[in-house]
N, C-alpha and C positions, 0 to 999 in steps of 0.2 A: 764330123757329120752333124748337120742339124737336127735338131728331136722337132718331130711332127706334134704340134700344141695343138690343143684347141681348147679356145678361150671361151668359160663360161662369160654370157653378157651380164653386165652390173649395171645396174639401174638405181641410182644413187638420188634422195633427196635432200637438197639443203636449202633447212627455213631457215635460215639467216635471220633477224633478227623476229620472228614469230613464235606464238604458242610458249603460255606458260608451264611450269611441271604438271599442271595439271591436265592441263589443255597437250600437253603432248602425249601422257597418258591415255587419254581418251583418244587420241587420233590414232595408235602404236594397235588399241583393240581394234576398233574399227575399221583400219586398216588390213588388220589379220582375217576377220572375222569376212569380211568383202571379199579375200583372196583365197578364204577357205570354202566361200560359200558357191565361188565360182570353180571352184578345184581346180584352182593354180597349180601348177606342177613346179615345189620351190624349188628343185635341184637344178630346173633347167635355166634359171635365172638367179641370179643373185640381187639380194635387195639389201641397201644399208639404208639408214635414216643419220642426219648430221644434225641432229637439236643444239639450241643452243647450251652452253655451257649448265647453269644452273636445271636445267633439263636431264642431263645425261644418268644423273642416277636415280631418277624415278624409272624412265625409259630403261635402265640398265638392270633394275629389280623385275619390273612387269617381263621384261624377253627372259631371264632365268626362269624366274617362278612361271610362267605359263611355255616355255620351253617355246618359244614364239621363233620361228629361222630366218630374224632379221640381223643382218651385219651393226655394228653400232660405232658411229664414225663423229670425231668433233672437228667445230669448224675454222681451228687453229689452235698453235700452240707456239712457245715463248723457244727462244733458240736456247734459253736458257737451263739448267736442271734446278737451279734455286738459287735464293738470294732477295739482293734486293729490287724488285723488280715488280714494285705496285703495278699489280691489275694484268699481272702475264698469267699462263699454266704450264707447268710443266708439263713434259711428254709422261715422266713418270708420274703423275697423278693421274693422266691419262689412262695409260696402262693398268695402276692399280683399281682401277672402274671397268676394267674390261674393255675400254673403248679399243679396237680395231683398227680404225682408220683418219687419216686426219686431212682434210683439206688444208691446202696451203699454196700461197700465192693467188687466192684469188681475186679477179678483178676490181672487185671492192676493195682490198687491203693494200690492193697495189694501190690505187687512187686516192681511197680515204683516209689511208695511214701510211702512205709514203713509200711502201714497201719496194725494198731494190731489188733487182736480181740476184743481188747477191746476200741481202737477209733471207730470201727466200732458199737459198741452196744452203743459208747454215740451217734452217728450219728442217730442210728436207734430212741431213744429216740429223740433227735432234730426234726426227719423229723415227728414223732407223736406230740408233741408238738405244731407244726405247721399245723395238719391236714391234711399233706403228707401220703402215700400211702409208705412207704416202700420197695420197692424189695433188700432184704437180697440175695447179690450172696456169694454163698461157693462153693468150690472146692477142688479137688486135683490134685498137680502137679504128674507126670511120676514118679518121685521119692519118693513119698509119695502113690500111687498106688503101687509101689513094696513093698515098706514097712510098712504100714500098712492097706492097700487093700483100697475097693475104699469108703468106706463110714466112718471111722475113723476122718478122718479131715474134712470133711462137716459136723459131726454131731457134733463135739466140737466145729467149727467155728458157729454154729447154737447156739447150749447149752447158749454160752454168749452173742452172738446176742439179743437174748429172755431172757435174764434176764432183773427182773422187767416191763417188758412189761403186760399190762393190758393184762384179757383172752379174752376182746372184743375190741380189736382193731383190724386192717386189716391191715393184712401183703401180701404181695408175696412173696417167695421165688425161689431163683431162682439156679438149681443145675447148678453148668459151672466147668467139667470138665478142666485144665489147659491145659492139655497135649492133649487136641481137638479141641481148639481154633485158630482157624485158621489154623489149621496144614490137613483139610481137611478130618481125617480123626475122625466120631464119634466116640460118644459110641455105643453100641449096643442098639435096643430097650432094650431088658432085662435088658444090664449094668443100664438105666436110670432109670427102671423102679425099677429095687432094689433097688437104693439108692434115688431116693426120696419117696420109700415107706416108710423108714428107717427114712426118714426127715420129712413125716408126721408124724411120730412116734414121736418123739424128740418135735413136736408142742404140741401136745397129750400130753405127758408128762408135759408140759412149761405151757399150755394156756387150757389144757382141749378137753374133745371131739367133743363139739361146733366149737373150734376154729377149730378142725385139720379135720373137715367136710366142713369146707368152706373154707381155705385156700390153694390158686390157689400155683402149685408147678412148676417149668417151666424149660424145662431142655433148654442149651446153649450150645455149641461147635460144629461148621461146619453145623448151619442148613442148608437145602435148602431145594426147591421143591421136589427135587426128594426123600427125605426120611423125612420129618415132619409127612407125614403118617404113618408111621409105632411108631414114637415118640408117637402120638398123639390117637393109638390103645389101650396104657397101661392107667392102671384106676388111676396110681396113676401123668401122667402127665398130668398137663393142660394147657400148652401153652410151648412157646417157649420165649425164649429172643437171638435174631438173632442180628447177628454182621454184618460182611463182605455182604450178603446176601441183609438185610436191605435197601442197599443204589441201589439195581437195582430195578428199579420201576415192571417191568416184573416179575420176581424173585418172589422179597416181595410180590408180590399180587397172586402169585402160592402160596405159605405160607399159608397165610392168608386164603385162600378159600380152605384149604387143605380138606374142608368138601366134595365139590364138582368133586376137579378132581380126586380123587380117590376113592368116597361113601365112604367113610367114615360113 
């Protein structure tokens, strides 16, 4: 018998390459201080922040010390545990910073740094290993959308993602459309809503019905305020992973309470 889940939604931001320690310290208050001041309700949403690297443990003193109920997520990690291996991280340094969660595979790393589907599934292995939180991004570029429509190569980039992966482990997935990435202009509710239906499917498949009942699916490309709601309407997305957006404190916390400003 299947167990009836219901998925808190994750509203996830990654500033990729923005905001120094300092600068991200100030954004992690402000950020709080906006979401306290509107009386956000944190249990009903889940928030992580993905700073860069040299970020994470300023960001990771300010959320203890002010006891702040932000997740704390980094924006990749080396498939490796140690060695020699100029300019990677391990997962366990990760861990030992409390980080939580890790992006991986996303559409930058696949492009700018070459990244296979298959370094991506020994990554996704690493950051388990380490008791990291996964978020698996797949997508398709403009040209891969013409050619094999829109759910073809998120669900192959998915298929080996999830190989060998236990059926109880916790994953995220995160769909991010290529050709919507900063380009301003989304998918459609519907475009997102069929292909991470498609991508729960693929977990289903991989992990079981267990897993693909609890497994948070998160679309990316051009969030903002103004349309998270309508993302956030379909049954099969659960949060978001916001890019550009992210880094405006205003912004990100219209996001985040997307419950509120439009009943949701």
């Amino acid at each position: 018998m299947v167990a009836v889940t219901t998925r808190t939604p994750l509203i996830a931001g990654n500033w990729k390459m923005n905001l120094d320690h300092l600068q991200a310290v100030a954004f992690v208050q402000k950020l709080h201080w906006a979401l306290k001041d509107a009386k956000h309700e944190f249990d009903a949403v889940d928030v992580s922040v993905f700073p860069p690297f040299t970020d994470i443990r300023s960001v990771q003193t300010l959320i203890d010390a002010d006891k702040i109920p932000f997740g704390l997520g980094a924006q990749d990690l080396s498939a490796h545990d140690s060695g020699a291996y100029t300019g990677e991280i391990s997962g366990a340094f990760l861990k030992r910073l409390d980080v939580a969660q890790v992006i991986i595979g996303h559409s930058e790393r696949r492009e700018y740094h070459s990244e296979s589907d298959e370094l991506v599934a020994a990554k996704v292995k690493a950051a388990l290993k380490h008791g990291l939180v996964p978020v698996v991004c797949v997508g398709e570029t403009a040209e891969d959308l013409e050619k094999h429509g829109a759910s073809a190569v998120p669900v192959g980039q998915l298929e080996v993602a999830l190989d060998g992966v236990a059926s109880t482990a916790e994953i995220v997935v995160a769909y991010e459309p290529v050709w919507a990435i900063g380009s301003g202009q989304a998918a459609t509710p519907d475009q997102a809503q069929e292909v991470c239906a498609t991508l729960r499917d693929v977990v289903r498949a991989k992990l079981g019905d267990d897993a693909a009942a609890r497994t948070r699916i998160l679309y990316g490309g051009s969030v903002k305020a103004a349309n998270i709601a309508s993302f956030m309407r379909q049954p099969d997305v659960d949060g978001a992973l916001v890019g550009g957006a992210s880094l405006l404190v205003d912004e990100f916390a219209a996001i985040i309470r997307f419950q509120k400003h439009v009943g949701v």
